[in-house]
C-alpha positions as a Markdown table, in Angstrom:
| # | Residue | x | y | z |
|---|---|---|---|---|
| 1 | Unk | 126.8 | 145.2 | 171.9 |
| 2 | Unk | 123.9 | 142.6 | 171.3 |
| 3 | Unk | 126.0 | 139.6 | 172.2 |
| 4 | Unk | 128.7 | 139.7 | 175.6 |
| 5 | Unk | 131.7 | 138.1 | 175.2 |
| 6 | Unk | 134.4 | 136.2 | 177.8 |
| 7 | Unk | 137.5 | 137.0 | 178.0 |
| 8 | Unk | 140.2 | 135.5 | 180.2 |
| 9 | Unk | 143.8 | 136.8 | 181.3 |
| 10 | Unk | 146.0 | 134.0 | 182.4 |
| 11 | Unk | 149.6 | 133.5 | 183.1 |
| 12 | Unk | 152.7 | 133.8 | 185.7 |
| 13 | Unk | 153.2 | 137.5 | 184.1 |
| 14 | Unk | 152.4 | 140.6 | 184.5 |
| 15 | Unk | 149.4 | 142.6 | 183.4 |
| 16 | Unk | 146.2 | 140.6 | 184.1 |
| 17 | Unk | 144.7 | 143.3 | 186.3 |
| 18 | Unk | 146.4 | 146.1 | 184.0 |
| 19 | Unk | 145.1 | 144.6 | 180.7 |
| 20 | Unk | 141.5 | 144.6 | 182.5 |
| 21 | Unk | 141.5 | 147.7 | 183.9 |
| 22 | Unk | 142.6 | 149.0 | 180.8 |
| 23 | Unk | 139.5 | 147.8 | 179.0 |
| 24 | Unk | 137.6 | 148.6 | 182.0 |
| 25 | Unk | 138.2 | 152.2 | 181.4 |
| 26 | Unk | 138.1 | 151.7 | 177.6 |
| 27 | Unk | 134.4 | 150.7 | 178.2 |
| 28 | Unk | 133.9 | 153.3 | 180.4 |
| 29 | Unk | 135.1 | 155.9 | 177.9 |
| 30 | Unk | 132.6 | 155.2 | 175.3 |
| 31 | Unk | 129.9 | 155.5 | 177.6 |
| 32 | Unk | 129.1 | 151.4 | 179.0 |
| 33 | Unk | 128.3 | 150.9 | 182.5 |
| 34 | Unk | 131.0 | 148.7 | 183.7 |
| 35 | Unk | 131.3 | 146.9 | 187.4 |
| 36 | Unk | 135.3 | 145.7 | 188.4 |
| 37 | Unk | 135.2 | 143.3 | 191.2 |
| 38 | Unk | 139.0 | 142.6 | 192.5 |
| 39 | Unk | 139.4 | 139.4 | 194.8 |
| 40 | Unk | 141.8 | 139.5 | 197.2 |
| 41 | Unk | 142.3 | 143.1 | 197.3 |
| 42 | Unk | 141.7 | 145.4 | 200.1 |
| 43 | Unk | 140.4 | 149.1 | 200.7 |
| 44 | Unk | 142.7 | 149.8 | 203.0 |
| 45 | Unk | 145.6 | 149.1 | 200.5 |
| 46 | Unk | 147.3 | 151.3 | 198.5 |
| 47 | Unk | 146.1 | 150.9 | 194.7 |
| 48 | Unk | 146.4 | 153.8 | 192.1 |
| 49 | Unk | 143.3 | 151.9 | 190.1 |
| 50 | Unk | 141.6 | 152.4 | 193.3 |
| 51 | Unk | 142.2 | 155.9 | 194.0 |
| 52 | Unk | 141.4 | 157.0 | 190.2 |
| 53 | Unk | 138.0 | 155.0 | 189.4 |
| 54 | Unk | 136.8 | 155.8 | 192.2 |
| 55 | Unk | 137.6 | 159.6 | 192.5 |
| 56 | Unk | 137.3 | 160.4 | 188.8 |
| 57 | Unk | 134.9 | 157.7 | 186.8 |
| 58 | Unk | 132.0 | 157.2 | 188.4 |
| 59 | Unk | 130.7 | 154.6 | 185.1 |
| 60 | Unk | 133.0 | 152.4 | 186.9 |
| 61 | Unk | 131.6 | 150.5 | 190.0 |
| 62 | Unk | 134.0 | 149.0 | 192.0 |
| 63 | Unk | 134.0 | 146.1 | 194.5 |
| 64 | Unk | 136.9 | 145.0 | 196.4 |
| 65 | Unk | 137.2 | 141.6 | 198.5 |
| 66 | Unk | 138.8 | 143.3 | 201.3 |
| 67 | Unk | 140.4 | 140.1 | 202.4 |
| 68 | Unk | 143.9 | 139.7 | 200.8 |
| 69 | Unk | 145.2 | 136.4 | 199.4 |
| 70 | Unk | 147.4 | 134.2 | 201.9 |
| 71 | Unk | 150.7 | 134.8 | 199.7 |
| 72 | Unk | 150.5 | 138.7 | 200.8 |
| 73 | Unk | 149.7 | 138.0 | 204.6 |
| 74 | Unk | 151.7 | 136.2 | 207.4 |
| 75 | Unk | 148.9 | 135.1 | 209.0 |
| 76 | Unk | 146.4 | 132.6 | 207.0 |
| 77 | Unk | 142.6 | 132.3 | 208.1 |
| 78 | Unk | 141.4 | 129.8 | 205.2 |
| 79 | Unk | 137.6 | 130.0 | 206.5 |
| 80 | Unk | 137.5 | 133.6 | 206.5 |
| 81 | Unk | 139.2 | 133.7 | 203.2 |
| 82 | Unk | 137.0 | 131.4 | 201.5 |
| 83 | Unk | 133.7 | 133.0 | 203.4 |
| 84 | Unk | 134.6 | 136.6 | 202.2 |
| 85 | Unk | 135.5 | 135.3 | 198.2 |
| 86 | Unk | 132.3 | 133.6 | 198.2 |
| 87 | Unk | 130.6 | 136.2 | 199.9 |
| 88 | Unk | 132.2 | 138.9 | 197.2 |
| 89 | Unk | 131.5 | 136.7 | 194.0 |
| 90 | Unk | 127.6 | 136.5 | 195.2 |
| 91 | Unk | 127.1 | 140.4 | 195.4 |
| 92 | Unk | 129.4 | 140.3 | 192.0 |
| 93 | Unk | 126.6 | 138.1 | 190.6 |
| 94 | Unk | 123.7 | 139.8 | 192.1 |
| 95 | Unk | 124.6 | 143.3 | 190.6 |
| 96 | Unk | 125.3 | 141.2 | 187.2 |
| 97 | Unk | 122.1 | 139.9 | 187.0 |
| 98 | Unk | 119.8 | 142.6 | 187.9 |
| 99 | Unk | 122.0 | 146.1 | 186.9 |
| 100 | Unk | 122.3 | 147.6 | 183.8 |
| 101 | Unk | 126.3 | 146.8 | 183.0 |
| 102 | Unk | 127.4 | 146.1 | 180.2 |
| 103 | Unk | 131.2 | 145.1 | 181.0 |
| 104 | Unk | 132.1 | 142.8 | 184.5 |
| 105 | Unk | 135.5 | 142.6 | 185.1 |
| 106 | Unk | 136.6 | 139.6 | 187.9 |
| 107 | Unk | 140.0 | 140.3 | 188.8 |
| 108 | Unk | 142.0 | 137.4 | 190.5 |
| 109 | Unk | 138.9 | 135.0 | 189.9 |
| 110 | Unk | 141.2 | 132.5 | 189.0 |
| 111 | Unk | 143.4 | 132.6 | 191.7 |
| 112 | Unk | 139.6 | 131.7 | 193.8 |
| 113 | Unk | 139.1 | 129.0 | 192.0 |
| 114 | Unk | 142.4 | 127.6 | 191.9 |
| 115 | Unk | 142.5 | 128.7 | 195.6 |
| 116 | Unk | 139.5 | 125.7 | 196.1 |
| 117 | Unk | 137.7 | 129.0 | 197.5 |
| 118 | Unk | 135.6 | 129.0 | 195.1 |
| 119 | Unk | 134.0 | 126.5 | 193.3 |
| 120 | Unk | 134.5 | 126.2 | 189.4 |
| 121 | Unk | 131.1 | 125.3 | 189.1 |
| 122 | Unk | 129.6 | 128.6 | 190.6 |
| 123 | Unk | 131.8 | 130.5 | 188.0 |
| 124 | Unk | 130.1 | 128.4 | 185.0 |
| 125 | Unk | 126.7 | 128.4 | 186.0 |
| 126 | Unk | 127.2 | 132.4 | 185.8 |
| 127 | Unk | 128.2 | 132.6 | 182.7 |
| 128 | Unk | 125.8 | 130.3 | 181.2 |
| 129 | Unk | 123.5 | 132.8 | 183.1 |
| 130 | Unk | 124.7 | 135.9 | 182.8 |
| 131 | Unk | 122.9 | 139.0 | 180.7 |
| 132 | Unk | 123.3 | 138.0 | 177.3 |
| 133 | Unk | 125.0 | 141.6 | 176.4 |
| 134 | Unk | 126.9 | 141.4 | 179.3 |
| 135 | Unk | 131.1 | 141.4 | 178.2 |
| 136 | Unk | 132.9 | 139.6 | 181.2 |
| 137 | Unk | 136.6 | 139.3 | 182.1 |
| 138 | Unk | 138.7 | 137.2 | 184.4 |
| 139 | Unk | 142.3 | 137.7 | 185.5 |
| 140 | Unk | 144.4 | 135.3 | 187.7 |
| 141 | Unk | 147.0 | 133.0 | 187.3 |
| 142 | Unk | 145.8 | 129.3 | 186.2 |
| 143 | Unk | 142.9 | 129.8 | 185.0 |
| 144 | Unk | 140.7 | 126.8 | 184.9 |
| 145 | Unk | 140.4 | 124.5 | 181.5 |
| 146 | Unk | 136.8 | 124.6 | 181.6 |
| 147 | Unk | 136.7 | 128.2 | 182.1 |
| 148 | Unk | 139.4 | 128.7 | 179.4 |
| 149 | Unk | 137.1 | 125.9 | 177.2 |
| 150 | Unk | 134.0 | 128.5 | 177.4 |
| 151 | Unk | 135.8 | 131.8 | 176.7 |
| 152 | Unk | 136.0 | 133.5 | 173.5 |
| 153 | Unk | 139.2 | 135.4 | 174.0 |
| 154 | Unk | 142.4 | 133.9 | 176.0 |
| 155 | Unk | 145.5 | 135.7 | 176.5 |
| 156 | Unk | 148.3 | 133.9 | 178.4 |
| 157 | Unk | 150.7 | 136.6 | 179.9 |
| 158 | Unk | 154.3 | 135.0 | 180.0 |
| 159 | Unk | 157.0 | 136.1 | 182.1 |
| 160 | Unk | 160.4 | 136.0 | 180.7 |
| 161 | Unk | 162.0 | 138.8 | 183.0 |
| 162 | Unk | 160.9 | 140.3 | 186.0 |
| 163 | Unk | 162.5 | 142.5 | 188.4 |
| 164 | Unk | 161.5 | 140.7 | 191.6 |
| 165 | Unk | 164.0 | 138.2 | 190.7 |
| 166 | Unk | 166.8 | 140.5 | 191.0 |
| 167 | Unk | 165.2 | 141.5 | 194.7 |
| 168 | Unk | 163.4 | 144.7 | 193.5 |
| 169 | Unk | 160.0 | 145.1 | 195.5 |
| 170 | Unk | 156.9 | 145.9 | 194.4 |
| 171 | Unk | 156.7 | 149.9 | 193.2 |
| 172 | Unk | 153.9 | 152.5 | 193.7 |
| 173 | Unk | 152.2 | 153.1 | 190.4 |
| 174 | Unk | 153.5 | 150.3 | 188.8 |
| 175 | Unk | 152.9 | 146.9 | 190.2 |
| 176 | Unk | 149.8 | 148.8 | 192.5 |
């Protein structure tokens, strides 16, 4: 690829993080070096993406935040939250900029910014920045106009049905 391309999944439904990790190991497949960074998302948490990228495709680096978003925990530490996203999306930029990826995939980035943990203009001043063969990716519900302005691809995933609102929980392999 001589010219990276963004790409942004949005919306209240399902399948930001699958559609990404989909292409992640699309990428992967045909031999690009690909780094998946996952906000709010923990090591210690069960995650079949998890388990399999890192077990069985080592063109895949992964990052996770390690701190999980306030909706998922009963206790909320706002500092530490917006310490460790900031902290996560610097090291995210530092590999950008000086490995050799060709594919960076931000999961939940939108949820940061829309979160007021991190700032919009960080995210921009990346892109503008980044390697110019370098393909990047957010996920996360609202994405931000002037991130959805500088994109080339936006997908908006729409929920018309989901089984949460009949009461059924999240399920293993599915949802994580």
């Amino acid at each position: 690829m001589k010219k990276g391309l963004i790409h942004i999944y949005t919306g209240e439904g399902k399948g930001k993080t699958t559609a990404s990790i989909g292409l992640a190991i699309r990428a992967a497949g045909q031999g690009l070096n690909v780094l998946l960074v996952q906000f709010f998302k923990s090591d210690k948490d069960s995650s079949g993406e998890l388990n399999i990228i890192r077990e069985r495709i080592p063109e895949i680096e992964m990052i996770r935040m390690n701190e999980r978003h306030p909706l998922f925990k009963k206790e909320e530490r706002p500092g530490k939250i917006k310490d460790s996203v900031e902290e996560t999306f610097r090291e995210a930029v530092d590999k950008a900029l000086h490995g050799d990826y060709d594919l960076l995939v931000m999961d939940e980035i939108h949820s940061a910014v829309a979160g007021n943990w991190l700032a919009v203009e960080e995210v921009i001043g990346f892109l503008k920045h980044k390697p110019e063969k370098l393909e990047v990716v957010m996920t996360g519900r609202k994405a931000h106009d002037r991130l959805v302005e500088m994109a080339d691809y936006v997908t908006e995933m729409n929920m018309q049905k989901h089984p949460y609102e009949k009461g059924v929980t999240a399920r293993k392999g599915i949802e994580y």
